[in-house]
C-alpha positions in Angstrom: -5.5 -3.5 -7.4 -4.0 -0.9 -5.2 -3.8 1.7 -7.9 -7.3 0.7 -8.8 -8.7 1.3 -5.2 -6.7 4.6 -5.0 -8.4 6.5 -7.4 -11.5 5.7 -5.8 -12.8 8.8 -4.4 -14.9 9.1 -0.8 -13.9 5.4 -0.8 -16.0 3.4 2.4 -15.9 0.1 3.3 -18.2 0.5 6.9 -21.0 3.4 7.3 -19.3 4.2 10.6 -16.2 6.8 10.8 -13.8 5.2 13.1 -14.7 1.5 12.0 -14.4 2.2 8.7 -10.8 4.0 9.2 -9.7 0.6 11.0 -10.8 -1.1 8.1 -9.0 0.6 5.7 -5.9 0.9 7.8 -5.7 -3.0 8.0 -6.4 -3.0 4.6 -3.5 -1.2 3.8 -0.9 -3.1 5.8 -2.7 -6.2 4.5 -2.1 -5.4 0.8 1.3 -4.1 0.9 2.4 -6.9 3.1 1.3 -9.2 0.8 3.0 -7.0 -1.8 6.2 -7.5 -0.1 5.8 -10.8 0.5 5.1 -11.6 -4.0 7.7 -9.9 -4.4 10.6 -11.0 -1.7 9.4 -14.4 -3.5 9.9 -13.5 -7.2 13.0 -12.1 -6.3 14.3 -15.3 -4.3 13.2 -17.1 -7.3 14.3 -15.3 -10.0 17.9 -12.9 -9.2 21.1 -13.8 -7.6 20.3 -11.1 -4.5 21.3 -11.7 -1.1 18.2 -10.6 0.9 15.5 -10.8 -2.0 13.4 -9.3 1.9 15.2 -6.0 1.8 14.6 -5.5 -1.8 11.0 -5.9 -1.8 10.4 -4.1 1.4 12.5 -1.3 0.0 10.5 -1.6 -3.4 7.1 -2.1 -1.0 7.7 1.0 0.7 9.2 2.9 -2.9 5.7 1.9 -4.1 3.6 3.3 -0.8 5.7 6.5 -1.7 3.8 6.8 -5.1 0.3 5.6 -4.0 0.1 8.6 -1.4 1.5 10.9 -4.3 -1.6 9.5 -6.4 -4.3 9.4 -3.8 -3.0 13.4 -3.4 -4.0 14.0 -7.2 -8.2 12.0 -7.0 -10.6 13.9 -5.6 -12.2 12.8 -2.7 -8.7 11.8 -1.2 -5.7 12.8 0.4 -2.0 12.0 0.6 -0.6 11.6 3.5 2.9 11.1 5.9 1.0 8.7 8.6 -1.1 6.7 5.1 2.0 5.9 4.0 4.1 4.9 6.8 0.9 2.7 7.6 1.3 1.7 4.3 
């Protein structure tokens, strides 16, 4: 789903500017936390490692890496430093 709505270019979810960028910034934290939280829980489920959190916020945030890289190649849209630490 993430990569799906990256490659969306001009992508709105409000007609206005600074709603709209609320929106999406929400969005954002919203589906990577929940990211993070799948995978903190096949980890605990499913490996032997101590802190199956660290692991899938380090793999949360590995993955927020690569979707600015990919929103920097689809037209219409940027990458960016502040995207992905809101990521």
């Amino acid at each position: 789903m993430i990569f799906v709505l990256s490659a969306q270019p001009n992508l709105r979810f409000v007609p206005d500017e600074g709603l709209d960028f609320v929106v999406r910034k929400l969005g954002h934290m919203g589906v990577f936390g929940i990211l993070a939280l799948l995978v903190s829980s096949a980890l605990a489920n499913t490996s032997s490692f101590r802190r199956p959190w660290a692991w899938a916020l380090a793999l949360a945030l590995l993955y927020a890496v690569t979707d600015q890289l990919h929103q920097g190649l689809v037209v219409g849209r940027h990458r960016s430093i502040v995207g992905g630490a809101i990521d």
